[in-house]
Biotite code that builds the C-alpha atoms (Angstrom):
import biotite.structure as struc

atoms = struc.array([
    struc.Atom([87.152, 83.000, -193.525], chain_id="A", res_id=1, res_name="UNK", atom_name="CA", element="C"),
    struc.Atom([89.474, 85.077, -191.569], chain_id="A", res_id=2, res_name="UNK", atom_name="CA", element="C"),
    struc.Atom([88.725, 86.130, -188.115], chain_id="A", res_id=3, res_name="UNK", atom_name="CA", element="C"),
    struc.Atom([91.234, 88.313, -186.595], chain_id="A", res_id=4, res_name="UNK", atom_name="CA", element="C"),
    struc.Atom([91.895, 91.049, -189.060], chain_id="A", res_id=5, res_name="UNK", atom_name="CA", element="C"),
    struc.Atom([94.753, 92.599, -187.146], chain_id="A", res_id=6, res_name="UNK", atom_name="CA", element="C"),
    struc.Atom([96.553, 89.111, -187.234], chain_id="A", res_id=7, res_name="UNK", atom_name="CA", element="C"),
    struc.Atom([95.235, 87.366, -190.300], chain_id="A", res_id=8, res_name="UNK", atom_name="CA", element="C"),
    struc.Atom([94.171, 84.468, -188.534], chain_id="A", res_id=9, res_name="UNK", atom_name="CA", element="C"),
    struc.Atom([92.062, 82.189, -190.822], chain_id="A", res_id=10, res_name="UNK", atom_name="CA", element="C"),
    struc.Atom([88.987, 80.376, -189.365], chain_id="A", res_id=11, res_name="UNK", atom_name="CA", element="C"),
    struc.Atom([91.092, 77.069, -189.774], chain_id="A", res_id=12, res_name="UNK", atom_name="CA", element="C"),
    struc.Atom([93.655, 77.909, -187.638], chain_id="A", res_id=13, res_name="UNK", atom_name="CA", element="C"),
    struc.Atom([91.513, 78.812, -185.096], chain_id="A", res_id=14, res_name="UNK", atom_name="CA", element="C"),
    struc.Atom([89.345, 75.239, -185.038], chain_id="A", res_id=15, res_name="UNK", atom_name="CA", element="C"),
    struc.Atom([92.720, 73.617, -184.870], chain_id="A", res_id=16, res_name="UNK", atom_name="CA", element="C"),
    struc.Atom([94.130, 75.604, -182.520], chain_id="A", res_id=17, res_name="UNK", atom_name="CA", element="C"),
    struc.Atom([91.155, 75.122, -180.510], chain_id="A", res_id=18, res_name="UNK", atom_name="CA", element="C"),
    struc.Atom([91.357, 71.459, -180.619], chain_id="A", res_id=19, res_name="UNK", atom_name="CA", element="C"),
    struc.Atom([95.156, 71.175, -180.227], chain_id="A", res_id=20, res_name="UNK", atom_name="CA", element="C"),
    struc.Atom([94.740, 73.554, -176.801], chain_id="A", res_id=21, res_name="UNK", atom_name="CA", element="C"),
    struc.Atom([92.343, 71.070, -175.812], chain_id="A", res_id=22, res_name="UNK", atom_name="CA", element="C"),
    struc.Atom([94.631, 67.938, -176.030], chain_id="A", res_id=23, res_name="UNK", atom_name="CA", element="C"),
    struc.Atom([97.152, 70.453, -173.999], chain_id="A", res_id=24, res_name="UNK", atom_name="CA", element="C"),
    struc.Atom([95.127, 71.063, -171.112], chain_id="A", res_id=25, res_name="UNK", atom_name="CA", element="C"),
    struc.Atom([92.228, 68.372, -171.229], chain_id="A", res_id=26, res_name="UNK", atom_name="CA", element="C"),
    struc.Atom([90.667, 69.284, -167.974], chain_id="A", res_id=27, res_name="UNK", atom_name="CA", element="C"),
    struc.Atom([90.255, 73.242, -168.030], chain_id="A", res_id=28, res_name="UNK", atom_name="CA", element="C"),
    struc.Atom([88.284, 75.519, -170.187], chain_id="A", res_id=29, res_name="UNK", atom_name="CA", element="C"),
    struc.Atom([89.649, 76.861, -173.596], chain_id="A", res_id=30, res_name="UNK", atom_name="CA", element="C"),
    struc.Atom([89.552, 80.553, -173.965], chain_id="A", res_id=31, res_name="UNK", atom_name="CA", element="C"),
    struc.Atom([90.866, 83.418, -176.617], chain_id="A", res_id=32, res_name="UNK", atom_name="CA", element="C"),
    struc.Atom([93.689, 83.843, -175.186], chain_id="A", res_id=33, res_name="UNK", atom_name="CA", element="C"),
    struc.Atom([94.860, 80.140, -175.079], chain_id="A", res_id=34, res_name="UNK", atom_name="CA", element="C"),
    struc.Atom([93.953, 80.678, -179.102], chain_id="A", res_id=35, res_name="UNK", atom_name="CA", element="C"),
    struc.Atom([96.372, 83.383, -179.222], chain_id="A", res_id=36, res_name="UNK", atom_name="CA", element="C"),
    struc.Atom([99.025, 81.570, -177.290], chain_id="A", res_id=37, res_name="UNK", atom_name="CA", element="C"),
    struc.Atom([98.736, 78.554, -179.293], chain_id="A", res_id=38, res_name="UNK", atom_name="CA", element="C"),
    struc.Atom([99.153, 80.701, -182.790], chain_id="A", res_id=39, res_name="UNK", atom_name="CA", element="C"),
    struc.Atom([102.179, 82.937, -180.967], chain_id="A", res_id=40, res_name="UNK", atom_name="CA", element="C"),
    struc.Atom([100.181, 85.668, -181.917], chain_id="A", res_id=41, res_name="UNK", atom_name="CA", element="C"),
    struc.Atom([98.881, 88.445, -179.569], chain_id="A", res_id=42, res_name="UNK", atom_name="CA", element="C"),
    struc.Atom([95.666, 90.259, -179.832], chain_id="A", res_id=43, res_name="UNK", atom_name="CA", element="C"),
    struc.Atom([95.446, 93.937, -181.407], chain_id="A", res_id=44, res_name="UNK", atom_name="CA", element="C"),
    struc.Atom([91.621, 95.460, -181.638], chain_id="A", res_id=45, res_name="UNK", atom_name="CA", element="C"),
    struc.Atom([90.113, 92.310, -179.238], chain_id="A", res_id=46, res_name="UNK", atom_name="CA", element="C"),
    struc.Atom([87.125, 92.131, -182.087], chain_id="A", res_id=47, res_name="UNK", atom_name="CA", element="C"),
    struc.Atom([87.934, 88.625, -182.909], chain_id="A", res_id=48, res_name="UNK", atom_name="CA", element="C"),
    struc.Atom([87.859, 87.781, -179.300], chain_id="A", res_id=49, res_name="UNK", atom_name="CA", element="C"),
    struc.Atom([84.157, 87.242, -179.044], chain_id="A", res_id=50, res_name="UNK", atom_name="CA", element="C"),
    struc.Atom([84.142, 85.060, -182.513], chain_id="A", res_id=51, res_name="UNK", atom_name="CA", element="C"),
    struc.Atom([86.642, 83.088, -181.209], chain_id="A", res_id=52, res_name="UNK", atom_name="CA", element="C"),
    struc.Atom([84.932, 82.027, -177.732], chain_id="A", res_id=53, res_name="UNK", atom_name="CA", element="C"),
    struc.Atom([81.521, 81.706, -180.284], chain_id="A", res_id=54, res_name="UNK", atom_name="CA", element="C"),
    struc.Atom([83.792, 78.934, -181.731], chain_id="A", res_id=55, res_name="UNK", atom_name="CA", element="C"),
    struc.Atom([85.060, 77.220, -178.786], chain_id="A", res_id=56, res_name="UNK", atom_name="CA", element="C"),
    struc.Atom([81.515, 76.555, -177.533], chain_id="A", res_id=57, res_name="UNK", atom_name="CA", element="C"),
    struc.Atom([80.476, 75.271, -180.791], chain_id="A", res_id=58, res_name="UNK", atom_name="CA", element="C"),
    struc.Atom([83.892, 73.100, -181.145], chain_id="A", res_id=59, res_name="UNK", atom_name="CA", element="C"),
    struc.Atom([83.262, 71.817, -177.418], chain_id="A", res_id=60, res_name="UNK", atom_name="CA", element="C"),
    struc.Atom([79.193, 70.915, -178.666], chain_id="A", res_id=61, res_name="UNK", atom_name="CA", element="C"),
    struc.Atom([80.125, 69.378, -181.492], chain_id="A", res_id=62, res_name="UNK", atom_name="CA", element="C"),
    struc.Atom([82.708, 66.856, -179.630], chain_id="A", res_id=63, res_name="UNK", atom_name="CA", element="C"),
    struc.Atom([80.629, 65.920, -176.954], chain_id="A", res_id=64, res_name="UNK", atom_name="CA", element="C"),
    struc.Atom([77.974, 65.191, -179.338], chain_id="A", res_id=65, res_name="UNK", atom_name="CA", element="C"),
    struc.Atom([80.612, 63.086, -181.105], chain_id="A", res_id=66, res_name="UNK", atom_name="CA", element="C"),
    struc.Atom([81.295, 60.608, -178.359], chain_id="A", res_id=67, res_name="UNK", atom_name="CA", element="C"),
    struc.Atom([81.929, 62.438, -174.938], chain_id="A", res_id=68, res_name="UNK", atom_name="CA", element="C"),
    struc.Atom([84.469, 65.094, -176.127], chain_id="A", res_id=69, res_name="UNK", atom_name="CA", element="C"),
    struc.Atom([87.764, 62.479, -174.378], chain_id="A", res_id=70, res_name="UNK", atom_name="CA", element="C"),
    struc.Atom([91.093, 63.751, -175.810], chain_id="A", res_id=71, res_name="UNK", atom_name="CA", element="C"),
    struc.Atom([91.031, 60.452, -178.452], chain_id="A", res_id=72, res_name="UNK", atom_name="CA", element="C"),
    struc.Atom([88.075, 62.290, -180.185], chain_id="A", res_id=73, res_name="UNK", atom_name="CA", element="C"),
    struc.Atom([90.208, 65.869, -180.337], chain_id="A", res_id=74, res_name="UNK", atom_name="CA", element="C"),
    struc.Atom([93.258, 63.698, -182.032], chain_id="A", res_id=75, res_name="UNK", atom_name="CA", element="C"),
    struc.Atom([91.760, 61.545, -184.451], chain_id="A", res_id=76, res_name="UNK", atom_name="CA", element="C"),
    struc.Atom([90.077, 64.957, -185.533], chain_id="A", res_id=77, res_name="UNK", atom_name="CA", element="C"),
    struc.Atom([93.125, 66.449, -185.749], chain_id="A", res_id=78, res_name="UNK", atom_name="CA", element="C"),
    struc.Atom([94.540, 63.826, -187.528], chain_id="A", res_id=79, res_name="UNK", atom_name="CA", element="C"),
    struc.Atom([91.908, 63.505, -190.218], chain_id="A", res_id=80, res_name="UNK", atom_name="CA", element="C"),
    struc.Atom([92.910, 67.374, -191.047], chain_id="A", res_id=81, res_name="UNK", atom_name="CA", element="C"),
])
């Protein structure tokens, strides 16, 4: 599914950029913009933007329901990928 129109960024890119951002900087929040970093892209219309934090939350639920959300969790997931 693609998210951000103006950039063509797919739904994929932006759970794994989400995840790598996390291993990055494992003690502060991920937000949009740390997406957009990650990809080297930068934002156009700003739609996306509020898809994009939608996802973070959900990313950050789902690894915390995991096994506490520790950086190991966010590599072996990106490994598995």
């Amino acid at each position: 599914m693609i998210i951000c129109h103006c950039n063509y960024i797919k739904d994929r890119e932006v759970r794994a950029a989400i995840r790598a951002v996390r291993v990055r900087q494992p003690d502060a929040p991920v937000v949009p913009a740390d997406i957009y970093d990650w990809l080297d892209r930068r934002p156009e219309c700003g739609k996306c933007a509020s898809h994009m934090a939608r996802m973070i939350d959900e990313d950050g639920r789902v690894a915390d329901e995991a096994s506490g959300g520790g950086p190991a969790v966010v590599l072996q997931a990106i490994a598995a990928e």
